[in-house]
C-alpha positions in Angstrom: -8.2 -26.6 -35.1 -4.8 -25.7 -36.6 -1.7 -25.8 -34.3 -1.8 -22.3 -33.6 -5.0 -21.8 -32.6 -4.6 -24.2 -29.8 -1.5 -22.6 -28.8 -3.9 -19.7 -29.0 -6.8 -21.7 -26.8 -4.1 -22.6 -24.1 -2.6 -19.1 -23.7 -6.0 -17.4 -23.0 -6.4 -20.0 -20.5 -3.1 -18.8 -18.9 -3.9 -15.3 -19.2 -7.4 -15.6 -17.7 -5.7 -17.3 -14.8 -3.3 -15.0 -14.1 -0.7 -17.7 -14.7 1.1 -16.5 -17.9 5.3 -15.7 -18.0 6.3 -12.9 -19.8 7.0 -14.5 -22.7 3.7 -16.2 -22.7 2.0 -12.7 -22.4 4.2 -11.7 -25.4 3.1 -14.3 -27.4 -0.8 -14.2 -27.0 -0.6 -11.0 -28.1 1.0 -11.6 -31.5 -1.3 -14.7 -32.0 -4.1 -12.1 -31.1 -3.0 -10.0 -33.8 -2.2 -12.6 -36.1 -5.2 -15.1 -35.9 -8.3 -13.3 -33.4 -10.7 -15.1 -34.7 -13.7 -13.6 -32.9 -15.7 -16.3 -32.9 -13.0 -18.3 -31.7 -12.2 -16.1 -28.7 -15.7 -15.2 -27.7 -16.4 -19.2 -27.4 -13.1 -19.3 -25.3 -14.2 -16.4 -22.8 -17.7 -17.6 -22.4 -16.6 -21.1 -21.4 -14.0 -20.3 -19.2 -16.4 -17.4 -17.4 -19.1 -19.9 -17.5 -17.2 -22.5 -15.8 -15.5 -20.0 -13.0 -19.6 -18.5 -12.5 -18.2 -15.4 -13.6 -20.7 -14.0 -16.5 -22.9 -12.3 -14.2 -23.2 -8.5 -14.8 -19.9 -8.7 -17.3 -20.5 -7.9 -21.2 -18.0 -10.4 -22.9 -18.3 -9.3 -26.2 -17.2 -5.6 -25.1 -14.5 -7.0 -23.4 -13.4 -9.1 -26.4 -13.8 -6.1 -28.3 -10.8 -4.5 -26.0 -9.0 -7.3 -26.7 -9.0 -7.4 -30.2 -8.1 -3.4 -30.6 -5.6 -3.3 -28.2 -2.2 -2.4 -29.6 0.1 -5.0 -28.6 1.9 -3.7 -25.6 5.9 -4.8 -25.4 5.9 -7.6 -22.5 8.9 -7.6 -20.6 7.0 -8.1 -16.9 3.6 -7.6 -15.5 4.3 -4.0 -14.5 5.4 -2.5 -18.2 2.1 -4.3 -19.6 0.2 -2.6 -17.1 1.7 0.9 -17.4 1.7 0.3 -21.2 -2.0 -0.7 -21.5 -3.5 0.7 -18.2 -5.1 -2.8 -17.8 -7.5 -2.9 -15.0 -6.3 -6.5 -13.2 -8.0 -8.2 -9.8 -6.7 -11.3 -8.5 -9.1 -12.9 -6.3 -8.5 -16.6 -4.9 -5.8 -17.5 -7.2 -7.5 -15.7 -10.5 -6.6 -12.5 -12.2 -8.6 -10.6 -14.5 -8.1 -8.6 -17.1 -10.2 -5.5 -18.8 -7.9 -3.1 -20.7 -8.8 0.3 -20.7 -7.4 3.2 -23.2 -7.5 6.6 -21.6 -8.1 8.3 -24.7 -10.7 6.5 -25.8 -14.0 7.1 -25.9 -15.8 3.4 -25.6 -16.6 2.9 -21.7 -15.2 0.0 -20.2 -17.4 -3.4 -19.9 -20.1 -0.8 -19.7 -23.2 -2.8 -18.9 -27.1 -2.0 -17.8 -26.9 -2.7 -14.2 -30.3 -2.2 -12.4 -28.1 -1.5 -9.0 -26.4 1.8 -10.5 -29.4 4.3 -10.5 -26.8 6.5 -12.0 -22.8 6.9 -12.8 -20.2 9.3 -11.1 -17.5 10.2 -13.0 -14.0 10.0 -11.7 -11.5 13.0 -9.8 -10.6 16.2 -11.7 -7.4 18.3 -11.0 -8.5 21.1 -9.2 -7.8 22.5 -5.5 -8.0 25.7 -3.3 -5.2 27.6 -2.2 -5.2 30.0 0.6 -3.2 32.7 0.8 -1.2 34.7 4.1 -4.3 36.7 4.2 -6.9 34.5 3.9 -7.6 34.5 0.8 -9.1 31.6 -0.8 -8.4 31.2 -4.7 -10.2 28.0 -6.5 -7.3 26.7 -8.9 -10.0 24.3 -10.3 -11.5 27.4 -12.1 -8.8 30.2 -12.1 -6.7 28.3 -14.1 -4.2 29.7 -16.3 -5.2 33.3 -15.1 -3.7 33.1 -11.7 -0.8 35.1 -11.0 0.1 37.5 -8.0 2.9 38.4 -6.2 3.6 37.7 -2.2 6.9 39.3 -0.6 9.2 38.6 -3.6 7.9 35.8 -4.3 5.8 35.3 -7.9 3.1 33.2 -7.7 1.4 31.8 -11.0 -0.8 28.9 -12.2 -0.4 27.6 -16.1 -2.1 24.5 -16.8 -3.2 23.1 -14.3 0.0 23.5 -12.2 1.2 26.1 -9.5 4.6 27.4 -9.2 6.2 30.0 -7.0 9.5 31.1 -8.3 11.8 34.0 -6.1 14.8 34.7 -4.3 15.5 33.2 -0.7 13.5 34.6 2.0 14.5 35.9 5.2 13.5 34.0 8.6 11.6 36.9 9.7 9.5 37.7 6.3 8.5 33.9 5.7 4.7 34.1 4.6 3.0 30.7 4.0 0.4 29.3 1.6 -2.2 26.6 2.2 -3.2 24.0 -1.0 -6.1 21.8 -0.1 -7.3 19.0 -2.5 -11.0 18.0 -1.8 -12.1 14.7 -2.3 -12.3 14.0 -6.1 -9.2 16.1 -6.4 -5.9 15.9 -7.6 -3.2 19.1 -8.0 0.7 19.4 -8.8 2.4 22.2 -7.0 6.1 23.7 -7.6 7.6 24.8 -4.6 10.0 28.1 -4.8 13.2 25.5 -4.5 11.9 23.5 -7.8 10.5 20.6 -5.8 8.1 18.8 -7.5 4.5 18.2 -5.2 1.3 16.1 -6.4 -1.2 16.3 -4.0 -4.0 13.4 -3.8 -7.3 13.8 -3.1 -8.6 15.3 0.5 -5.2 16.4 0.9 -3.5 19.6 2.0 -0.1 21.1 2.4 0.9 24.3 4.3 4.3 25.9 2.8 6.7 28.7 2.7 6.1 30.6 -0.8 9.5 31.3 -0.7 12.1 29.3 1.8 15.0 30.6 3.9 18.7 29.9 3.2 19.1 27.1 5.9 15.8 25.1 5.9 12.7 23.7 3.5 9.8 22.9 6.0 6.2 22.2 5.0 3.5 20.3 6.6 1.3 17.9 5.0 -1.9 16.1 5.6 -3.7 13.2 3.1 -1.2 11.9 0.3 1.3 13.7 -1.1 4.3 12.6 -4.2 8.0 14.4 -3.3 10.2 14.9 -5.8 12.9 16.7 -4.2 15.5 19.1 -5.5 18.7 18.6 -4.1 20.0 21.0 -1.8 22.8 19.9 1.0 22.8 23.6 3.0 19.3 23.5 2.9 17.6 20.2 4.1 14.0 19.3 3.1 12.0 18.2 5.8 8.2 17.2 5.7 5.7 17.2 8.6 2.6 15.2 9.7 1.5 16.9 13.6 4.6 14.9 15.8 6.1 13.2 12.5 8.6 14.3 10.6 10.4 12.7 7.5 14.1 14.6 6.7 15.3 14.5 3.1 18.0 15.8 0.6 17.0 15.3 -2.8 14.9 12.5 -3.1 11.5 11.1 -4.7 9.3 9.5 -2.1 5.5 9.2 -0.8 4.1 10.1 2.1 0.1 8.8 3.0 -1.1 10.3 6.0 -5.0 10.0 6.2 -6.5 10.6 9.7 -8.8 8.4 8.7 -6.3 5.4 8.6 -4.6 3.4 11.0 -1.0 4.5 9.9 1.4 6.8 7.7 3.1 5.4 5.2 6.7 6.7 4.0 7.6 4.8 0.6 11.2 5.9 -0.9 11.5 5.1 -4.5 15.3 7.6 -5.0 17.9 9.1 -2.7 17.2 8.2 1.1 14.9 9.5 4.0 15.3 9.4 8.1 11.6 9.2 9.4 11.1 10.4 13.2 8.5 9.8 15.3 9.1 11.1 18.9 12.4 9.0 19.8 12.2 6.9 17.2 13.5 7.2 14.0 14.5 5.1 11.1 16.6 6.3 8.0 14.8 4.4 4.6 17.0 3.4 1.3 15.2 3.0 -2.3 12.8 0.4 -2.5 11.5 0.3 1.3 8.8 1.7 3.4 8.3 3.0 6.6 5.0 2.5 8.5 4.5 4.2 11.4 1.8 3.7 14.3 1.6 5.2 17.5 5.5 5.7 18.3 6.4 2.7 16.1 8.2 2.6 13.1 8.2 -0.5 11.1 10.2 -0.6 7.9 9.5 -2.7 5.0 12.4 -3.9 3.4 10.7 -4.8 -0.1 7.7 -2.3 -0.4 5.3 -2.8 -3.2 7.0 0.8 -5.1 4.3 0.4 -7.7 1.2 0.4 -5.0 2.6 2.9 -3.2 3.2 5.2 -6.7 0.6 4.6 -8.9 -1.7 7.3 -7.9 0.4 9.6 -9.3 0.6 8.5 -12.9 -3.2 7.8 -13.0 -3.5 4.3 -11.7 -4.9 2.2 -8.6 -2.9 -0.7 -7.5 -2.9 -2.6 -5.0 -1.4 -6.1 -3.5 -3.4 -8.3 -1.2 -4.9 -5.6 0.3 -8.9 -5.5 2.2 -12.2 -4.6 0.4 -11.8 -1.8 3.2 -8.9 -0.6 1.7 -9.5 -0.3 -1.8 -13.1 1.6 -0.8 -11.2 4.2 1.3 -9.5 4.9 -2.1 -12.5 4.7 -4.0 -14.8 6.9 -2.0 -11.9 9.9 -1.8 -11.2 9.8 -5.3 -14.9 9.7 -6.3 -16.1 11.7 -3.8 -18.7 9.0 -2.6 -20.1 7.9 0.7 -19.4 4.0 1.2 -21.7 2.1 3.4 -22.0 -1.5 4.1 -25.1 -3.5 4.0 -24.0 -6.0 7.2 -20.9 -7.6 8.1 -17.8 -6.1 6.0 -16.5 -8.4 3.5 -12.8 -10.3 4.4 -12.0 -10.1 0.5 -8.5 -8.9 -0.4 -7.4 -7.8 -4.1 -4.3 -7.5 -6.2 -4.2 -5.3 -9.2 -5.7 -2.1 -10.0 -7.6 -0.4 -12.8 -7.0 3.3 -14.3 -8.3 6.0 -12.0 -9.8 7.6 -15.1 -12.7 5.3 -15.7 -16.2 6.1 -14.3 -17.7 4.6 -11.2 -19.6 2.4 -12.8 -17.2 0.9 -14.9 -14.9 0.1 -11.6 -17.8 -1.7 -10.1 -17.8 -3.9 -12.9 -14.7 -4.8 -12.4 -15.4 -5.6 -8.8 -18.4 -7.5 -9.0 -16.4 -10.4 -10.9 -15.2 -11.4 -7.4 -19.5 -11.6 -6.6 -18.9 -8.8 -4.3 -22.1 -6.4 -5.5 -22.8 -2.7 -4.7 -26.2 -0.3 -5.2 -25.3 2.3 -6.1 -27.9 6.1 -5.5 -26.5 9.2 -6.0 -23.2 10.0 -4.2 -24.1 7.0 -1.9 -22.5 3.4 -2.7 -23.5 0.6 -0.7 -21.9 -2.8 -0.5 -24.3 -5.6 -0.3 -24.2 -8.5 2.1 -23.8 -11.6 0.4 
């Protein structure tokens, strides 16, 4: 074996470990490039799965296959790969894995034959509903490009794929409000009359003025929502969740605020944010995140940005968060029922995978940490183990 090769031999054992720098990263890939020797690299994956009891229900030759015809991404940290590449990573007891998926491509990822999976459910679509002053409901999903309408003076219009209201301020008394509503396996961007910017996740919804008045921007969400504010110092921004309420100037943040978990979640990425909660209120600067439960506000002072964000640019990340957790995610974006066959597993996960895969392709991802699902219909139940 020539020199490089076993340079090449001990930097896949770094990168299936999860323990590779940077520059490490940087240089597997060149060698990769320069000497992927398939043969070599298929006898280096099978012995390292085979040692870690990993093989089960994984096809190693696809995911050498990724491997081998993946451009070389430019390594500077683990988030750039990762954006770059949208690599699919989970880190479970001190290992991280790798699958690199392309989002234009056609090849599935790792796709295996997996008795368990009586079929395959293919991942959220942008679509939503909005309803108008008068109770109209309009399905953006299939209206498309050949919405457009006027309400008070305000024009109302969607080109692909995107909503926008555009008009002159409105007065107090003549404010008319529109309702978008995501279902689960949604996703829809909406420009507000100001020019803010709103993304709206899955079983989401937010109620607005179509046009705001000259002292205020008001609008009340539900589900997860990405802000990016247009600055406006006469007219502050201020976003609303039942007794909550988060006041802005122009800023980019993210608000999470599923009934069906324990608490919301404010993450600021630009500008700054004063979250209230009854009496309580905190004011947030870039890079932190308020949670808030009951009439407490806790603010993290490092917030993982990425986690936070990464719906928004077609990603699912996540850092040392629950089994639970990552389900709740799955079954809104998917639009699946999650059951669990006993006891819920104690498992937690860092790393994510593109939300553009298919179910099936996610659960292979999953069961390298021998967590295993069955999967019938729109139903998706995790085994006991």
């Amino acid at each position: 074996m020539t020199d490089q090769l076993k340079r090449l031999q001990y930097l896949f054992g770094k990168y299936a470990s999860g323990e590779a720098s940077a520059a490490e990263l940087q240089e597997f890939w060149q060698l990769v490039a320069t000497h992927g020797e398939t043969g070599f690299l298929s006898d280096q994956m099978q012995e390292w799965w085979q040692q870690e009891d990993l093989s089960a229900g994984v096809d190693g030759q696809k995911t050498l296959q990724r491997i081998l015809a993946k451009p070389q991404p430019k390594v500077r940290r683990l988030q750039p790969l990762w954006a770059a590449a949208a690599a699919a990573i989970l880190l479970l007891g001190g290992a991280v894995f790798y699958f690199l998926h392309q989002q234009k491509t056609a090849m599935p990822l790792a796709k295996v034959v997996n008795a368990s999976y009586k079929n395959d459910v293919m991942p959220g679509v942008t679509g939503a509903t909005l309803t108008l002053a008068d109770g109209t409901v309009v399905p953006l999903d299939s209206a498309g490009s050949q919405l457009s309408l006027v309400q008070g003076s305000t024009q109302v219009s969607a080109v692909n794929g995107t909503i926008a209201y555009s008009g002159a301020v409105t007065s107090p008394e003549k404010i008319i409000y529109n309702t978008l509503t995501t279902r689960r396996g949604q996703q829809y961007p909406l420009r507000l009359s100001d020019g803010s910017l709103v993304i709206l996740d899955a079983g989401s919804s937010i109620t607005y003025p179509v046009g705001f008045p000259a002292d205020r921007r008001e609008v009340q969400v539900h589900g997860q929502a990405w802000f990016e504010i247009t600055a406006d110092a006469a007219r502050p921004f201020t976003v609303k969740n039942d007794e909550i309420s988060i006041a802005v100037l122009g800023t980019s943040f993210n608000v999470k605020a599923y009934e069906e978990e324990s608490g919301l979640e404010v993450t600021l990425v630009a500008g700054s944010v004063r979250v209230s909660n009854g009496s309580s209120n905190k004011v947030l600067m870039p890079g932190q995140q308020a949670v808030l439960s009951g009439n407490d506000i806790k603010v993290n002072a490092n917030a993982a940005i990425s986690e936070a964000t990464a719906w928004k640019d077609g990603n699912f990340e996540y850092k040392s968060r629950s089994l639970t957790h990552v389900m709740q995610d799955v079954a809104r974006w998917y639009d699946i029922e999650i059951v669990y066959d006993g006891a819920k597993p104690t498992d937690t996960f860092t790393g994510g995978f593109s939300r553009s895969i298919t179910l099936t392709e996610l659960l292979t991802i999953l069961e390298m940490s021998r967590i295993h699902f069955k999967l019938e219909g729109r139903k998706l139940t995790v085994l006991s183990r």
